[in-house]
Each structure stands twice: as C-alpha cells, then as structure tokens.
DRENTORMAR-505936 format. One record per residue (C-alpha): x, y, z; residue number from 1; residue in three letters. Coordinates in Angstrom, 1 decimal. Last residue first. Example, Ala and Ser with C-alpha at 12.3 -4.5 7.8 and 13.67 -1.06 7.14 Angstrom:
<doros>
<doro xx="13.7" yy="-1.1" zz="7.1" pati="2" kollo="Ser"/>
<doro xx="12.3" yy="-4.5" zz="7.8" pati="1" kollo="Ala"/>
</doros>
This chain:
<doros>
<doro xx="-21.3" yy="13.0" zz="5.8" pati="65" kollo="Unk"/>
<doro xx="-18.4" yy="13.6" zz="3.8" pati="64" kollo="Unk"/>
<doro xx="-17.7" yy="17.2" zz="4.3" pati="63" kollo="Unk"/>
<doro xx="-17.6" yy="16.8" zz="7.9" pati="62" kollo="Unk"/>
<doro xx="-14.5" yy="14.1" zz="6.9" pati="61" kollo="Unk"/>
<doro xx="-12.5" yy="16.9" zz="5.0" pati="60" kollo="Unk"/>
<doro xx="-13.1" yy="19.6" zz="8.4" pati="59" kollo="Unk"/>
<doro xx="-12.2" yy="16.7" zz="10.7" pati="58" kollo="Unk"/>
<doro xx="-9.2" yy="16.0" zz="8.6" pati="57" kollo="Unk"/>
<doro xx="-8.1" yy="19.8" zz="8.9" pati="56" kollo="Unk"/>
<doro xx="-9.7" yy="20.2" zz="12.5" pati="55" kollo="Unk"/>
<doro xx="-7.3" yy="17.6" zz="14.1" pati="54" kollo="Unk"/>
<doro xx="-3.9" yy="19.8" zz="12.4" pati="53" kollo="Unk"/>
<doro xx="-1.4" yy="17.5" zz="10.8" pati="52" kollo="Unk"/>
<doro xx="1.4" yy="17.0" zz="12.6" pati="51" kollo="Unk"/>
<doro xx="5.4" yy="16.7" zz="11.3" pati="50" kollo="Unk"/>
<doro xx="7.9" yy="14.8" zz="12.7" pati="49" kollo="Unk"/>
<doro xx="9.3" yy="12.6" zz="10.2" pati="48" kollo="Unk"/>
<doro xx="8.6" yy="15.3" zz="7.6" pati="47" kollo="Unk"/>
<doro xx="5.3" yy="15.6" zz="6.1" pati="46" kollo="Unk"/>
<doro xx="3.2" yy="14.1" zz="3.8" pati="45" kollo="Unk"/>
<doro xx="-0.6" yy="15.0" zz="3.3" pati="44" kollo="Unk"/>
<doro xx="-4.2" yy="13.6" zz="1.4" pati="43" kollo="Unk"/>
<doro xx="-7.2" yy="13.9" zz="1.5" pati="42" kollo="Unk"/>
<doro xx="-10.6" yy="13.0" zz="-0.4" pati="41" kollo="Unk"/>
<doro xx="-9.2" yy="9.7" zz="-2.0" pati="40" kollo="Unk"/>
<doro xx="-11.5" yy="8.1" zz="-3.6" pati="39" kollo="Unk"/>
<doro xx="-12.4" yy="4.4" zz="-2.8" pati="38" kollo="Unk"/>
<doro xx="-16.4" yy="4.6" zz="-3.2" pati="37" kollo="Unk"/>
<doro xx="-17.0" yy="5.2" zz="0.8" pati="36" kollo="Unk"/>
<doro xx="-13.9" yy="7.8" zz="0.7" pati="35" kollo="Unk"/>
<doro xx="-11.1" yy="8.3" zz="1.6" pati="34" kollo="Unk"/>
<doro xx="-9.3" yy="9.9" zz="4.2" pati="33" kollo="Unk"/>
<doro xx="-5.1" yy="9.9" zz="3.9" pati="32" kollo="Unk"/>
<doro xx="-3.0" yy="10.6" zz="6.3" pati="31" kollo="Unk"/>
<doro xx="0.8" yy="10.7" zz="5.8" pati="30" kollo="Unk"/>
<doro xx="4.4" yy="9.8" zz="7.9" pati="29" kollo="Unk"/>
<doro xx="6.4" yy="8.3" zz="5.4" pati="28" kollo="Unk"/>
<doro xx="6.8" yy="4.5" zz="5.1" pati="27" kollo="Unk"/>
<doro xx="9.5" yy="2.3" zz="5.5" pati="26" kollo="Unk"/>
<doro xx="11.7" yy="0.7" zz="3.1" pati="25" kollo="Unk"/>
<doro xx="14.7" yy="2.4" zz="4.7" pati="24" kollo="Unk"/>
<doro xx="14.5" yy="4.6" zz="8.3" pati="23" kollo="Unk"/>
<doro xx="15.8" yy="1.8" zz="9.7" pati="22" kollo="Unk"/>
<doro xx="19.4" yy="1.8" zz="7.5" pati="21" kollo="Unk"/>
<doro xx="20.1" yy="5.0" zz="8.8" pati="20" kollo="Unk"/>
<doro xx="22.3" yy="4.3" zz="11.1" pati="19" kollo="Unk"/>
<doro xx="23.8" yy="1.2" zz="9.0" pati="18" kollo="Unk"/>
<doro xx="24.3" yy="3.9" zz="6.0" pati="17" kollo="Unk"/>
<doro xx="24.5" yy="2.8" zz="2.5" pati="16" kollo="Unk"/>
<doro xx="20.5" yy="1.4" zz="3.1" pati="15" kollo="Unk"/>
<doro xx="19.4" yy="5.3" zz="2.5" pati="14" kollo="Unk"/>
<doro xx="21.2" yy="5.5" zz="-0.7" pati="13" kollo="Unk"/>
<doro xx="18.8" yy="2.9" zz="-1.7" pati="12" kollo="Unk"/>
<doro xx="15.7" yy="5.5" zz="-1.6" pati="11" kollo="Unk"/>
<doro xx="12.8" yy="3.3" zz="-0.6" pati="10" kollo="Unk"/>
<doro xx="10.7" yy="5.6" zz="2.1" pati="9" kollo="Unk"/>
<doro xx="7.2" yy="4.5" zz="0.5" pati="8" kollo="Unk"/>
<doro xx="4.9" yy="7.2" zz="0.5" pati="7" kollo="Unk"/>
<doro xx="3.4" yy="7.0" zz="-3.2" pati="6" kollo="Unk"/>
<doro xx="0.1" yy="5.7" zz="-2.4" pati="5" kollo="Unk"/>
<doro xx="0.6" yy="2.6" zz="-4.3" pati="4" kollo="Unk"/>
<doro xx="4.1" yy="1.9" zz="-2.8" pati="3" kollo="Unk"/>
<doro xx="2.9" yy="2.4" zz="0.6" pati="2" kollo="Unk"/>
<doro xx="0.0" yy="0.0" zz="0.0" pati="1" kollo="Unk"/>
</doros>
C-alpha cells in the first residue's frame, strides 16, 4: 500500500548507512481519508515529525457525511 500511495521511504542510498538503514523501506508519515467509493478526499506528507492539524481531517470528513 505504501508503494501505491506513493509514500514509501525506498531511496537505496538510505541502506548505505547502518544508522540510517531503519528509516529504509519504511513508510512516510501521511494521512489519507477516503472515501466510501475508494477516492481519496485527502491527502498529506510531512517530515518525520510533522502533525497534521485535528480540524483539517475533521473539516475533510464533515464534508463527507
């Protein structure tokens, strides 16, 4: 699924480096809400430590009632 949403970590220069090797082939922090037909109605990537605002997604999933 990572791979299919585009947020897999899989850069091989990342596996050149024992400490960095367990950040590779794993995935990036995102949310994603879809929908009841499979759409996707939101989407976000940040950095490793990066937060996504509650009343964003809540604003996206009001929408879908």
């Amino acid at each position: 699924m990572t791979r299919a949403y585009g947020v897999l970590n899989d850069d091989p220069a990342m596996a050149q480096d024992v400490k960095r090797i367990a950040i590779y082939l794993r995935a990036k922090r995102s949310w994603f809400v879809v929908d009841k037909e499979g759409v996707i109605r939101y989407a976000r990537v940040t950095d490793p430590r990066g937060v996504v605002p509650n009343d964003e997604i809540l604003e996206v999933l009001g929408k879908l009632k």
